[in-house]
N, C-alpha and C positions, 0 to 999 in steps of 0.2 A: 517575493524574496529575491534579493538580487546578489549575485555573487560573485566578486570581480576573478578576470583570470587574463593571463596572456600568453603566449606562445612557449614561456618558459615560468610561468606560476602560475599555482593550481591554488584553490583555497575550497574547500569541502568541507561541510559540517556534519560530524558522525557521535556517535557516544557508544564507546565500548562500554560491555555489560556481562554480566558472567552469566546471564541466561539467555542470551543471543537476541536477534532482531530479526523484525520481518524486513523483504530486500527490495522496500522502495528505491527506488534506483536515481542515482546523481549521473549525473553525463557532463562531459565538458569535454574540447575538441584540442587539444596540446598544441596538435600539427596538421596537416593539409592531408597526411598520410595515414592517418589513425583516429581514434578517439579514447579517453578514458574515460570509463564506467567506473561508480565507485557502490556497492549494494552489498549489506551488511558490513562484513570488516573484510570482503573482498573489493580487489582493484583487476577489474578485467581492459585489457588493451586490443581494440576491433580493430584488425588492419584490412585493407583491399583486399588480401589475396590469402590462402591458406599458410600458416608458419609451422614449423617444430624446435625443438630447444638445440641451439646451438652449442655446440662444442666447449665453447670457453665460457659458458651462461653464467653470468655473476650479477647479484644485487645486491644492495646498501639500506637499510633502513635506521634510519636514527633519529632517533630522540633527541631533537634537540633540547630541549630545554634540562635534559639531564648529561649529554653526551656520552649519549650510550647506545652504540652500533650493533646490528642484526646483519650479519654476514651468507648472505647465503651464494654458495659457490657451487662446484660438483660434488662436494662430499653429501649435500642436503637440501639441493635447490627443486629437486623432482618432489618432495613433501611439502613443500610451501606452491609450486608452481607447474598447473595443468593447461596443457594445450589442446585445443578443441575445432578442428579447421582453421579459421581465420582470429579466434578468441583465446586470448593468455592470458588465463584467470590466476592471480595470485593473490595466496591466500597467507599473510604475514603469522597471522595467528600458528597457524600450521607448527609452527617452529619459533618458540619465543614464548609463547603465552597471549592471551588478550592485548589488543592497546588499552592502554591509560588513556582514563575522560580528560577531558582541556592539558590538553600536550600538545605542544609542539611537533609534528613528523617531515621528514622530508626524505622520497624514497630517491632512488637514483640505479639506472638500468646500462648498464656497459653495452658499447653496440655489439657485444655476439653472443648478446641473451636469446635471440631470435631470429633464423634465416627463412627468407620468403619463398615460399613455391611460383614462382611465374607470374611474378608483380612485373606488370610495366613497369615500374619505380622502383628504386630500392628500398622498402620502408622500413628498414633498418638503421637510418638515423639518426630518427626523432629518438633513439632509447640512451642515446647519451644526454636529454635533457632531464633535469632534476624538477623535481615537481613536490613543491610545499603546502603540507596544510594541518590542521588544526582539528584535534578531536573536538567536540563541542557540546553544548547543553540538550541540544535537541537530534535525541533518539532517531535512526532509519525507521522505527514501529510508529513515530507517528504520523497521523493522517492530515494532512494540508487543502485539502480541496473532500468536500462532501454535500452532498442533497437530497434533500425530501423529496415530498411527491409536487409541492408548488413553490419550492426556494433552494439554495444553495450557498453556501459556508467556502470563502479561500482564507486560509491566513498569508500576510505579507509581512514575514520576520514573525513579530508575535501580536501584529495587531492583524483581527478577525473581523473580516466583514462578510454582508450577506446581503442579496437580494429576494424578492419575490414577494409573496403573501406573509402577510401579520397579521390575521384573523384574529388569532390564536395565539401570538405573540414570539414566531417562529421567528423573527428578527431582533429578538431580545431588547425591544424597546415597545412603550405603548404608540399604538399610531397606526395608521394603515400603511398598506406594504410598498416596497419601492422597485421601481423599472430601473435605477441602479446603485453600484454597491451605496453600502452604511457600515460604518463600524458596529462594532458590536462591545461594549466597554469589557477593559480586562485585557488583560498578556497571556496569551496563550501557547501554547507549545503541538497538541494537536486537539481535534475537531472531529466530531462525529452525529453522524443527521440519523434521526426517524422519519417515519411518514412527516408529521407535523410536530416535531419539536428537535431543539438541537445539545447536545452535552460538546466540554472540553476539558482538557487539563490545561489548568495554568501553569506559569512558567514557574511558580511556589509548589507546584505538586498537588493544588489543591483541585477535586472536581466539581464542575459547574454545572448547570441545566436552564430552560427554557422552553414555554413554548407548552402546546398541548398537555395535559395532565392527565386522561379519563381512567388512565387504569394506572395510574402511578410512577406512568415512566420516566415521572421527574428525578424520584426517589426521593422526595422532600416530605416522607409520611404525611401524606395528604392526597386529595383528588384537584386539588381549584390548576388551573392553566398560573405559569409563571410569563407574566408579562419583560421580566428582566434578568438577563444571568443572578441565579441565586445557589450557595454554595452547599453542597450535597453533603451535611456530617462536618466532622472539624479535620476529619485526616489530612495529610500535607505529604504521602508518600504514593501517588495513585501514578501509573505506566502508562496503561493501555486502555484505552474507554471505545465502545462498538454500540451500534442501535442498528437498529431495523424495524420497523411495523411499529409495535409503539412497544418492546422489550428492549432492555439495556443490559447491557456487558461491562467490567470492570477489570482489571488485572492491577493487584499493586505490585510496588517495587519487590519486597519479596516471594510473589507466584501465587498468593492468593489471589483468588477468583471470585466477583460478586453478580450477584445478578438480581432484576428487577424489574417490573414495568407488569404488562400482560403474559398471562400463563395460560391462555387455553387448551394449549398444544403439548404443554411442557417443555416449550424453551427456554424455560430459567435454569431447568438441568436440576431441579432442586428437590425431583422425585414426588411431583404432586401436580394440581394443575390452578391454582389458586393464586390468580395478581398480588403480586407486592407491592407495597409502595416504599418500601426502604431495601438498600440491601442485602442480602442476604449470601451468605458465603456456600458458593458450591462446596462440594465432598472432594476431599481428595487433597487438601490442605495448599502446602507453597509448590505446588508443583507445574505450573501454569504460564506457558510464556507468549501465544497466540491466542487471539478469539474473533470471530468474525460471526454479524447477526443478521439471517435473512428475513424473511415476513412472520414466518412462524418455527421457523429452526436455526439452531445455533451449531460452529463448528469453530475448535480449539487446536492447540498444539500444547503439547508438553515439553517440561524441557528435555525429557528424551526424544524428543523430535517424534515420535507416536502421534496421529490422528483419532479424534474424536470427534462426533455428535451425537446431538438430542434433538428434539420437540418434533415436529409434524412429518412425514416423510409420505404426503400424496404423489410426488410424483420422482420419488427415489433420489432426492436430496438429500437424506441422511447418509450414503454411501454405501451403506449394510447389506444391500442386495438381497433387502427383505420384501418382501409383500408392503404394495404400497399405500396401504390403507390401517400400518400400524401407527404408532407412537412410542415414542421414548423416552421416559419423564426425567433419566439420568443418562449422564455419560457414557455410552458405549463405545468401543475402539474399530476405527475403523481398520487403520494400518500402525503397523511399527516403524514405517518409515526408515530412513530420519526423511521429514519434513521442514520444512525452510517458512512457508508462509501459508495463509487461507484465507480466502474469500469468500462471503456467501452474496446471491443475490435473492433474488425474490426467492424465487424458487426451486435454483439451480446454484452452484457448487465449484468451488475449486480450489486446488490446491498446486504447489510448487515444492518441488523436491530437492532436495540439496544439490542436485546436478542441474539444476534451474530446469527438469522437466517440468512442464505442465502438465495437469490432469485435471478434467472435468465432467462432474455427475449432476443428474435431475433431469427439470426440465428443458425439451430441446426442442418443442413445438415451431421456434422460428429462428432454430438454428444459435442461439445464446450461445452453447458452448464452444461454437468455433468448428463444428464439423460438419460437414453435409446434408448426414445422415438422423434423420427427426426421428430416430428411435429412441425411447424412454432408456437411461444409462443409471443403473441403479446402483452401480460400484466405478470408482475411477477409472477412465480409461484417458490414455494422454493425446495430446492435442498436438498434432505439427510434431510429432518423433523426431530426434534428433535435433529441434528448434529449442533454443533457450532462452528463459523468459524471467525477467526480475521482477515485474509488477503485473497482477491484475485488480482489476476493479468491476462488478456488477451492478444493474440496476434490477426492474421489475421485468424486462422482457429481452436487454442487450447488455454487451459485456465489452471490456477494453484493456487491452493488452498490449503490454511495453516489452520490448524484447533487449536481449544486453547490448544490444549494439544503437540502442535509443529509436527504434522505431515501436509507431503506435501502428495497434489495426484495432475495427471492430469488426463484432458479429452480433448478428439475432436481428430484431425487428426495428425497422426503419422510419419508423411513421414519421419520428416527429426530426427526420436527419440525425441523431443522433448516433447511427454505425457510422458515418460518414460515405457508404455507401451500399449498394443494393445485392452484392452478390452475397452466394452460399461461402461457408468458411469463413477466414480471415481478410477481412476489405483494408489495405493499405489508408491509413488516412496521415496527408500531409507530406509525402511517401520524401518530400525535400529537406524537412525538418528532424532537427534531433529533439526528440524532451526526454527528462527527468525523471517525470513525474505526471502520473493520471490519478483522475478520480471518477465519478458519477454519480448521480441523481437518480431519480427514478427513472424517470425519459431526459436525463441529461447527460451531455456529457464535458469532460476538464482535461486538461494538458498546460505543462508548463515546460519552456523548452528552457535549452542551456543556455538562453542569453537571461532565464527569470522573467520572461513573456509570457502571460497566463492565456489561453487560448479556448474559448468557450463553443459549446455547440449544443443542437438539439430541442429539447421544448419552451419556448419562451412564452407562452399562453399569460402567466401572470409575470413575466419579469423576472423572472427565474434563475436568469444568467446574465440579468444586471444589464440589458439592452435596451433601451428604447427604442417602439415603434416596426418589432418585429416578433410574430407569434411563433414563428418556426426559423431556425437557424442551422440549413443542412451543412452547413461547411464551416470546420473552423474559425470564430471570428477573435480578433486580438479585442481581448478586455483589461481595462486601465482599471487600477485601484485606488482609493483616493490615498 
């Protein structure tokens, strides 16, 4: 994806929604002295040093394409704008209502929005620059970078490519697999991997599949493997699409919830333990704006920002701080939150709280969640206190985390280089670099920084991360798309 900008233009692709979004995070760098973060319909600004809200703080938000101004002064600028150390998260919506999808915006910051605590610099002047850009078609909720257990999925705009294994037809073509990227046919808007098959939504709303079939997770009422995207149903209004293990997740535009594929465990949430092969609508109707699927459990948000899970909870992934040898064949509540986003991975858990805390449950046998301490976490506990994080991503054993100021770390097991490095907690990876945007694989791992440079690592056994001629790839490598 590439998205142009200069020192005094911004261009960001976002979609206001009246059910909110999870806070994949945009970054882009204004000035030498700051950066802007853009994650859900906040705009956070990272300066060098700690700031609080100045005296005369005034901002401008306008629509341009209708000209129509959002004033925010000292009568009401403290409700739209929170200061956090060195982080001035502003929040438009706060005061206004939602933005409007494909509008026009251009915000504009007066310089004594902000005074610096003990900047070498004054980095107070980059805030009389104006910065423009564009609500857009494609949702913060969707997924841009995802992978199985021997392939992975980037989209670049809305064309979807994939390397690795095609046994099975995880590269949505008949053929065997590729050491690098392929398209994959079709416009896609986002992307989501199981073990061995992949789903998307197109840029029409409609959902797709591919790839492995054994228990349905095509949802194509059938068992055969689909060798080439083929289109799940006739609907044209699908949001959010999640897989893990070989179960699928759904969310359409109105907050219903579907689900599909393998039920061993009961992670279809659908109160039984019985494979589907077509959708089927969880309980609980339009009320549904997150869902994230690990091997054998699934974790939701509501749109009152409320946490949930279901299906397997061996080792305290469900959150419930149950006995870890139950099961949950329906929706349970973990917290009332409010909640922002979730993640699941294999076997372990996270979530993100409106204050962009982190929090992470399950498995921690080699450290996944980001903390030291390899004790079994059967209920949220947060990660890095005080640290604020707009993105995570999980695999089978490691986990990767984008913080609002655009820095990536991982944690957990390093076999195949995928943390990008070997300590306990959070290992800085690229510690020079700003990205966007993460994903992962099973033992993979993705980053895309703010120049739209896609940046691969971790197991390349079958070509997995679209490299030739290397099985392991411990350190970020720059991958080309065609």
């Amino acid at each position: 994806m590439k998205i142009s900008t200069s020192l005094f233009f911004l261009v960001v692709f976002i979609q206001a929604t009246a059910y909110g979004m999870a806070p994949q995070v945009v970054t882009k760098t204004p000035s030498s002295g700051s950066s802007l973060v853009l994650t859900n319909e906040q705009f956070v600004v990272a300066f060098d040093a700690n700031i609080a809200i100045g005296a005369n703080a005034q901002a401008t938000f306008r629509d341009l394409d209708n000209a129509i101004d959002r004033v925010y002064d000292a009568s009401n600028i403290t409700m739209a704008l929170q200061v956090s150390g060195n982080l001035a998260i502003f929040n438009p919506a706060a005061v206004g209502g939602p933005l409007t999808p494909l509008t026009n915006y251009e915000i504009t910051y007066n310089g004594g929005t902000f005074q610096d605590f003990g900047a070498v610099s004054n980095v107070t002047a980059m805030l009389s620059t104006e910065w423009t850009f564009m609500t857009g078609e494609r949702s913060t909720r969707d997924k841009v970078m995802a992978g199985g257990h021997s392939h992975g999925y980037w989209l670049d705009g809305s064309s979807l490519n994939g390397a690795g294994r095609n046994d099975l037809g995880q590269l949505g073509f008949m053929g065997g697999g590729s050491s690098f990227p392929v398209n994959i046919s079709g416009s896609y808007l986002s992307v989501a991997s199981g073990q061995d098959f992949g789903l998307g939504i197109q840029t029409d709303g409609t959902l797709w599949s591919w790839g492995y079939n054994h228990d349905g997770q095509l949802g194509q009422n059938n068992n055969a493997n689909a060798y080439f995207p083929t289109q799940i149903g006739f609907d044209s209004d699908w949001a959010v699409v999640a897989a893990g293990g070989r179960s699928a997740m759904a969310i359409k535009q109105d907050g219903t919830l579907f689900a599909w594929g393998e039920n061993a465990h009961g992670q279809l949430g659908l109160g039984d333990q019985g494979d589907k092969i077509v959708p089927e609508e969880v309980a609980g109707g339009n009320v549904w704006r997150e869902v994230a699927v690990g091997f054998n459990h699934t974790l939701a948000i509501k749109n009152d920002g409320s946490l949930w899970s279901w299906g397997e909870n061996g080792f305290g992934q469900l959150g419930l701080g149950l006995p870890t040898n139950s099961l949950k064949l329906a929706p349970f509540q973990i917290s009332a939150g409010p909640w922002r986003s979730v993640t699941a991975g294999a076997f372990h858990s996270f979530a993100i709280d409106e204050t962009g805390q982190l929090h992470g449950w399950g498995r921690n046998h080699d450290g996944q969640l980001g903390v030291s301490n390899p004790a079994l976490g059967t209920t949220p506990i947060a990660i890095e206190p005080g640290k604020l994080f707009g993105q995570v991503d999980a695999g089978v054993d490691h986990s990767l985390f984008l913080d609002l100021n655009g820095k990536v770390f991982g944690a957990g097991k390093n076999r195949f280089g995928q943390v990008g490095g070997n300590g306990l907690g959070l290992n800085p990876v690229e510690p020079g670099r700003t990205f966007r945007s993460i994903g992962t694989g099973a033992y993979q791992s993705y980053g895309m920084d703010t120049f739209g440079n896609l940046f691969v690592w971790g197991k390349n056994i079958s070509g997995e991360l679209g490299i030739s001629g290397q099985k392991v790839v411990d350190q970020p490598m720059m991958q080309t798309l065609p």
